[in-house]
C-alpha positions as CSV (number, residue, x, y, z in Angstrom):
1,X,-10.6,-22.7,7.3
2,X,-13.0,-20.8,9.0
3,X,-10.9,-19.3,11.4
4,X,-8.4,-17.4,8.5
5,X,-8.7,-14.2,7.4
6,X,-11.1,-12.9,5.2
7,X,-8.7,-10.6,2.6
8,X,-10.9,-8.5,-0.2
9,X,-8.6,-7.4,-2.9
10,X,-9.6,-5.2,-5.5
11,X,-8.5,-5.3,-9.1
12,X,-7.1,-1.9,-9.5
13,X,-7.4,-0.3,-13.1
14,X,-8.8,-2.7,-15.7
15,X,-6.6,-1.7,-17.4
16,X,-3.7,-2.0,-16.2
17,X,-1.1,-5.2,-14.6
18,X,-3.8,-4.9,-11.4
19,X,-6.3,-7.7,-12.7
20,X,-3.3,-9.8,-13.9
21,X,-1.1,-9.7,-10.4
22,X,-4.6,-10.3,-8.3
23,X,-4.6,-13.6,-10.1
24,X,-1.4,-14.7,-10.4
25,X,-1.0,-14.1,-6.7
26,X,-3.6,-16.5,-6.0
27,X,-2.2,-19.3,-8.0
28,X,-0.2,-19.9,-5.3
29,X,-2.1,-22.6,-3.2
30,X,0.1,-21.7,-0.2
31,X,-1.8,-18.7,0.3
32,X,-5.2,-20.3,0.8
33,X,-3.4,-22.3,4.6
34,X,-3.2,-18.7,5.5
35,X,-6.3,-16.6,4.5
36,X,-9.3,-16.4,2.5
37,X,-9.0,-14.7,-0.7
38,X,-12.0,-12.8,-2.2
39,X,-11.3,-10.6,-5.5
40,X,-13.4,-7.3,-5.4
41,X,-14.5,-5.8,-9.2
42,X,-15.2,-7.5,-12.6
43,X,-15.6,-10.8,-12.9
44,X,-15.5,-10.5,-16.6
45,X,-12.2,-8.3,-17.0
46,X,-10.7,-11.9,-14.7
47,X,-12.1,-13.5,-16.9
48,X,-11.0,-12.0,-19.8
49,X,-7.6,-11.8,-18.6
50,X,-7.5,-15.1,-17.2
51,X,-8.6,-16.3,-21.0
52,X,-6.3,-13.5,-22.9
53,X,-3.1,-15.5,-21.0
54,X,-4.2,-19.1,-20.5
55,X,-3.7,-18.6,-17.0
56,X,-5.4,-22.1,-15.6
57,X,-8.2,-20.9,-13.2
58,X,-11.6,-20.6,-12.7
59,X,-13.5,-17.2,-12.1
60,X,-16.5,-17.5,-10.1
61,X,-18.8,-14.3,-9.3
62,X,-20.8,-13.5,-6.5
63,X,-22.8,-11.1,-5.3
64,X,-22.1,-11.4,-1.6
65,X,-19.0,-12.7,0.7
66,X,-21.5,-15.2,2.2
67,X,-21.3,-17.2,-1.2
68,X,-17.8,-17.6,-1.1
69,X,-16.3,-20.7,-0.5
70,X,-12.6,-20.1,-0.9
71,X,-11.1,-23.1,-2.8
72,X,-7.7,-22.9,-4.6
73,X,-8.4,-23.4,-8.2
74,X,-11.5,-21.0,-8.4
75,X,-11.0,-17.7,-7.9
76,X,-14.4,-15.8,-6.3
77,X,-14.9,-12.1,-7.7
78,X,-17.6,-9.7,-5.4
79,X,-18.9,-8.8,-9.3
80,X,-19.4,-5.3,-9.5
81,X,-20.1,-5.7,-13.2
82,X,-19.0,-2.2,-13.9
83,X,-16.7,-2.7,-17.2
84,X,-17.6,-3.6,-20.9
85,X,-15.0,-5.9,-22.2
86,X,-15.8,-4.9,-25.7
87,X,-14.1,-1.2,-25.1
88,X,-11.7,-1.9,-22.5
89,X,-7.9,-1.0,-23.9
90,X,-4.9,-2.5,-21.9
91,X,-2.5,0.4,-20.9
92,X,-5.0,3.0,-21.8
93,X,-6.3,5.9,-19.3
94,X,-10.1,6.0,-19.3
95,X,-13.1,7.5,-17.2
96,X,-15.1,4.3,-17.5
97,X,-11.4,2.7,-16.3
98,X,-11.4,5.0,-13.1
99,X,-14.9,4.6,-12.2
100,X,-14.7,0.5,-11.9
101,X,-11.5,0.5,-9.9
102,X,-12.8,3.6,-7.8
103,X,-16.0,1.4,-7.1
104,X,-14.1,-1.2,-6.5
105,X,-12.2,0.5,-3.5
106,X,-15.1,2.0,-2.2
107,X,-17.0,-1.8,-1.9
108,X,-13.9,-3.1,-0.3
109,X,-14.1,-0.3,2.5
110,X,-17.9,-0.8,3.0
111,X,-17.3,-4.5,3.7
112,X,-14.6,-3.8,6.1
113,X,-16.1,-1.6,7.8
114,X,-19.4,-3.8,8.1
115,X,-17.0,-6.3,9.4
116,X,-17.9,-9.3,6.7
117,X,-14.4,-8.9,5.9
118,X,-11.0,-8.9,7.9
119,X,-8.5,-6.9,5.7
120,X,-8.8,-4.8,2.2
121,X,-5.8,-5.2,-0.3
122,X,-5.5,-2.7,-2.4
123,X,-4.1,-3.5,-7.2
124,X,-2.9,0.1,-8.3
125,X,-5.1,2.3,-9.7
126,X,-4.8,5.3,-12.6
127,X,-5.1,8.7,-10.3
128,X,-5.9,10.2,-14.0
129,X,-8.8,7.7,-14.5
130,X,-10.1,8.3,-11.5
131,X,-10.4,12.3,-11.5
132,X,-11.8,11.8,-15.3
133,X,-14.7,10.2,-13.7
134,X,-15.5,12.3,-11.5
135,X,-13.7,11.6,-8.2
136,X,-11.0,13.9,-6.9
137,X,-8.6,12.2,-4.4
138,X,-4.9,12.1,-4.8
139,X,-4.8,8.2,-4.1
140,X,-6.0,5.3,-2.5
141,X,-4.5,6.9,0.9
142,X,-7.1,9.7,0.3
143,X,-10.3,7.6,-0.7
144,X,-9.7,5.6,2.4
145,X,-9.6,8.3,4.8
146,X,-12.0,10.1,3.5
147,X,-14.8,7.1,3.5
148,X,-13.6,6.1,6.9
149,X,-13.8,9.3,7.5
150,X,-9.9,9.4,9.2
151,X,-8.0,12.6,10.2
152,X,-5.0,11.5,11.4
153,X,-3.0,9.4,8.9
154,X,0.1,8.6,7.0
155,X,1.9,6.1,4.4
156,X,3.7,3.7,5.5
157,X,5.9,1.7,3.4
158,X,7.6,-1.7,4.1
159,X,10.3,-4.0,2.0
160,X,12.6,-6.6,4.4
161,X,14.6,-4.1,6.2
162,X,13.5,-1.1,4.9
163,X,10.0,0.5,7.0
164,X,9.6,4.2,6.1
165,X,6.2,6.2,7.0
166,X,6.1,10.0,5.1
167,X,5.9,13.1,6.8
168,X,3.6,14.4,3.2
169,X,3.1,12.4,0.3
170,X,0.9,13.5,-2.5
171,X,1.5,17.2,-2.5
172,X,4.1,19.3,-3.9
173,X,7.3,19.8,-3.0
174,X,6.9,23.2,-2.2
175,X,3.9,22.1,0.0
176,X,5.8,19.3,1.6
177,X,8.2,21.9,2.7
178,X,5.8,23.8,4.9
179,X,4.5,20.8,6.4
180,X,7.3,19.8,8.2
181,X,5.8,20.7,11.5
182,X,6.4,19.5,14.7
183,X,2.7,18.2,15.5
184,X,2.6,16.0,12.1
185,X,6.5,14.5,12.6
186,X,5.0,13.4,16.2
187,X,2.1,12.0,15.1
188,X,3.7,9.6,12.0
189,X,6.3,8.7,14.6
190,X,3.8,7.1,16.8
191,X,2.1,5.6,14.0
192,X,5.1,4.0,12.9
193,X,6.2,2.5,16.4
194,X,2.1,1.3,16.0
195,X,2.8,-0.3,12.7
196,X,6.2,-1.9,13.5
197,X,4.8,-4.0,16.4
198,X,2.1,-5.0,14.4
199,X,4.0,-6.3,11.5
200,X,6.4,-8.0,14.3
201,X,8.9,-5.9,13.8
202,X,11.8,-6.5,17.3
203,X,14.0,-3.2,16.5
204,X,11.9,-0.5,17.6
205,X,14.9,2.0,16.7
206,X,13.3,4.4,15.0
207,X,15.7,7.6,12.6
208,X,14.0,10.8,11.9
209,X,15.6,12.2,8.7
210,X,16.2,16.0,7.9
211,X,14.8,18.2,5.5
212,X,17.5,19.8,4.1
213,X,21.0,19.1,2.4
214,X,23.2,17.6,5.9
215,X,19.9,18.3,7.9
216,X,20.3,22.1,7.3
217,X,24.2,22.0,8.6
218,X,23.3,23.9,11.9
219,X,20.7,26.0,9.8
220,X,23.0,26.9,7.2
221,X,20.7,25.2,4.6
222,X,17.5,25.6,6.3
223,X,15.7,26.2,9.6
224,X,13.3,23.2,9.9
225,X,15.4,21.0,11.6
226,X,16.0,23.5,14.6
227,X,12.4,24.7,14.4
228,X,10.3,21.7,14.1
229,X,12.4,18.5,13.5
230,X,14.6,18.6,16.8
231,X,12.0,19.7,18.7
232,X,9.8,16.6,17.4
233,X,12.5,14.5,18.4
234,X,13.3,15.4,21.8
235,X,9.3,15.3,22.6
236,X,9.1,11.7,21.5
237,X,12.0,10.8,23.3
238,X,10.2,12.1,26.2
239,X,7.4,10.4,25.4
240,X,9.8,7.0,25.5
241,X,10.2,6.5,22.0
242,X,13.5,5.3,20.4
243,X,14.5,7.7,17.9
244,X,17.4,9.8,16.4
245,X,17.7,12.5,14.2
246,X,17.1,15.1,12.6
247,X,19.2,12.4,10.3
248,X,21.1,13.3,7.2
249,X,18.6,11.6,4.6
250,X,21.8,10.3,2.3
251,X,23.4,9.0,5.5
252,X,19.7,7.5,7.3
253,X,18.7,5.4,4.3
254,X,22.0,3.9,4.1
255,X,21.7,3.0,7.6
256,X,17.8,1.5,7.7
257,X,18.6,-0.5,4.5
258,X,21.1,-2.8,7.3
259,X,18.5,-2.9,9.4
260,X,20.3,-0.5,12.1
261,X,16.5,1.6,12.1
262,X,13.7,-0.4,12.6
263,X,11.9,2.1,10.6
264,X,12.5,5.6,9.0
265,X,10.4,8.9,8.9
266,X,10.5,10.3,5.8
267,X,9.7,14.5,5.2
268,X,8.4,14.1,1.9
269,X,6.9,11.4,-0.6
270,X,10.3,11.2,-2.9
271,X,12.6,11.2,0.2
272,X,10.9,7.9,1.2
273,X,10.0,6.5,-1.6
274,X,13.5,6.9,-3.7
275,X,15.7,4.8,-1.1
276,X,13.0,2.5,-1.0
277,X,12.3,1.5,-4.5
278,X,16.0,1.0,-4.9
279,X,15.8,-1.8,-2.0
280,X,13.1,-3.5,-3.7
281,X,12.7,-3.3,-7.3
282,X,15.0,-5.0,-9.5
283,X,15.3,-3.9,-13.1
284,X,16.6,-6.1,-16.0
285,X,18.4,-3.7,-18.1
286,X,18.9,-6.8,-20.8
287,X,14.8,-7.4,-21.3
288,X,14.2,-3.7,-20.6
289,X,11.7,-4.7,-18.2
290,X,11.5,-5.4,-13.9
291,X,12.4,-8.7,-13.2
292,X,11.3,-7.9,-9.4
293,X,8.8,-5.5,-7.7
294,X,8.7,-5.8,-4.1
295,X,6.9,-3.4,-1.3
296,X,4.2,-3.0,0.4
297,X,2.3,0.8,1.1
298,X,0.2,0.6,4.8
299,X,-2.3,3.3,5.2
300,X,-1.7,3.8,9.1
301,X,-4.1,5.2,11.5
302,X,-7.3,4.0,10.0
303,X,-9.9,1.7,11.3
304,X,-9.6,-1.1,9.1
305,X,-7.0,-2.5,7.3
306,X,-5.5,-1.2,4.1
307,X,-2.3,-2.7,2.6
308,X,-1.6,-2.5,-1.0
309,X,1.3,-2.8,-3.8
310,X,3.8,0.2,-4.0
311,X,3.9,0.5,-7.4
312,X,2.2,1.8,-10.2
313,X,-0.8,0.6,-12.8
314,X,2.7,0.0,-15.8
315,X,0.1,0.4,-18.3
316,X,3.5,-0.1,-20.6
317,X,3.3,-3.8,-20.1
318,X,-0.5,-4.8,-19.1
319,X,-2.1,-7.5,-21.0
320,X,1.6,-8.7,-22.0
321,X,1.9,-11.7,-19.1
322,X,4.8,-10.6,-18.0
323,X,3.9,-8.3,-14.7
324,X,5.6,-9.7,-11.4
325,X,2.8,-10.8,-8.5
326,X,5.3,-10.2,-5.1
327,X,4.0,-7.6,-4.3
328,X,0.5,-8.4,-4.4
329,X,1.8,-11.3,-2.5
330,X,3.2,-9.4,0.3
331,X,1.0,-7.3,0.4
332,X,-1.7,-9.9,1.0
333,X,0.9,-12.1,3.5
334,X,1.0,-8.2,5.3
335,X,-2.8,-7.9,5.3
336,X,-2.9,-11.4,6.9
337,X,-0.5,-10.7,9.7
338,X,-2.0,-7.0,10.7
339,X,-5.1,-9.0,10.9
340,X,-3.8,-11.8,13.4
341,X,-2.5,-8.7,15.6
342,X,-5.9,-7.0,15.7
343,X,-7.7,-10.1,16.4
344,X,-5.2,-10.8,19.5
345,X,-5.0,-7.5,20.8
346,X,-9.2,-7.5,20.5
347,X,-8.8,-10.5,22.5
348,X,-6.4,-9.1,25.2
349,X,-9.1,-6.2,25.6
């Protein structure tokens, strides 16, 4: 037991599905032969949601990762003690909301980066929230950098087949246009290859899409490909890479979702994150809700690791029993395996 992984995961928004997939995740007593679980937030809003839908567990807090002692059946909470059950509103946005889940992340970094834990798993979290109380970042992606203080990043997504890291993400589309650059298409191609050995990935093939409608059609919808793109790709061919493109985007994503890329570089957020929601989230038009919600969003070129769901707080549904744990769960399996390859590259040092 020693020897596993320890995995902080933090509850996301109180409000939200976050609290409910951290728990249901760890009812699965498989996941305790591979890592240690530790929950990072409220022990009372577990509690409380544990209690609201008879979930059979036990919530323990404590106050530091040494008390832990990672048995299935009680789930251990690093008690931050930061919500008042009283007030808190399932699928509401709040300040008080966005400061516990922001304090939340920013504990899990610290013990990361004091090494007393192996891998941080991220529950979603309300970007409104958050900037009501006070703190300004775009995302998780942001907070993380910016306490780890990281310059060179990017988003990297992964579902079966389907590996895509973004170019831009949480800026406008109009922005995301004029940071197509050469420099930045380099630097996320590297950090993909990085991130498809580490996640064992054998097809290091890697597909560069285009900006434009038919990758600008020899510039006749746009001159990033020829200016930036193409150029990106020929240096990273030089530099022994596998790639292709600039791509088509509608005829790339068809492509990665056989598996023909190992992974995909996406320009923008919605260029990535479109093809891959269709891979892995499965809506049931019949109960008007998902019956599936699978993918997992890697913050890449930071000192610890970050893995986390890729999706959203669904405030439409929290406190209703009904949220779908597989992502949490492979995002936690995905924590667990990044952490095996650090600890054996470490070792090879």
């Amino acid at each position: 037991m020693e020897t596993l992984p320890i995995i902080g995961i933090t509850m996301g928004d109180p409000a939200s599905i976050g609290p409910e997939i951290a728990i249901k995740a760890l009812l699965d007593a498989s996941l305790y032969e591979t890592c240690r679980p530790v929950l990072v937030g409220s022990a009372k809003v577990f509690a409380h949601i544990a209690q609201h839908l008879h979930l059979d567990v036990a919530i323990r807090p404590i106050q530091s990762i040494a008390e832990a002692q990672f048995q299935f059946g009680t789930i251990e909470v690093y008690d931050l003690d930061l919500v008042d059950i009283a007030t808190l509103r399932f699928g509401e946005i709040a300040a008080s909301c966005g400061e516990a889940s922001f304090q939340a992340v920013k504990k899990v970094i610290e013990l990361a980066l004091a090494g007393e834990i192996d891998a941080t798993v991220t529950g979603p979290i309300n970007k409104k929230s958050i900037n009501e109380a006070g703190h300004h970042f775009a995302g998780h992606t942001e907070i993380y950098a910016h306490y780890t203080n990281t310059k060179k990043y990017a988003m990297l997504l992964v579902e079966d087949k389907m590996k895509v890291i973004h170019v831009s993400t949480h800026v406008s589309l109009r922005q995301a246009c004029d940071l197509v650059k050469k420099e930045r298409i380099l630097q996320v191609t590297e950090l993909l290859h990085k991130g498809m050995i580490s996640l064992g990935e054998t097809n290091l093939r890697i597909g560069i899409a285009g900006l434009n409608p038919h990758a600008g059609d020899s510039g006749l919808f746009g001159t990033e490909e020829a200016e930036d793109i193409l150029p990106a790709v020929e240096e990273a061919r030089r530099l022994g890479y596998d790639v292709e493109g600039p791509v088509p985007p509608d005829t790339l994503f068809a492509k990665a979702a056989t598996g023909y890329y190992g992974g995909v570089v996406a320009m923008y957020h919605d260029q990535g994150h479109i093809p891959f929601k269709l891979t892995g989230f499965r809506w049931n038009a019949e109960k008007q809700q998902m019956d599936s919600v699978k993918g997992v969003n890697i913050t890449m070129g930071l000192p610890i690791i970050r893995t986390s769901v890729d999706h959203g707080t669904a405030f439409e549904i929290a406190g209703k029993g009904i949220a779908s744990a597989d992502a949490m769960t492979l995002a936690i399996e995905s924590a667990v395996q990044l952490s095996k390859y650090q600890k054996m590259t470490l070792a090879q040092v």
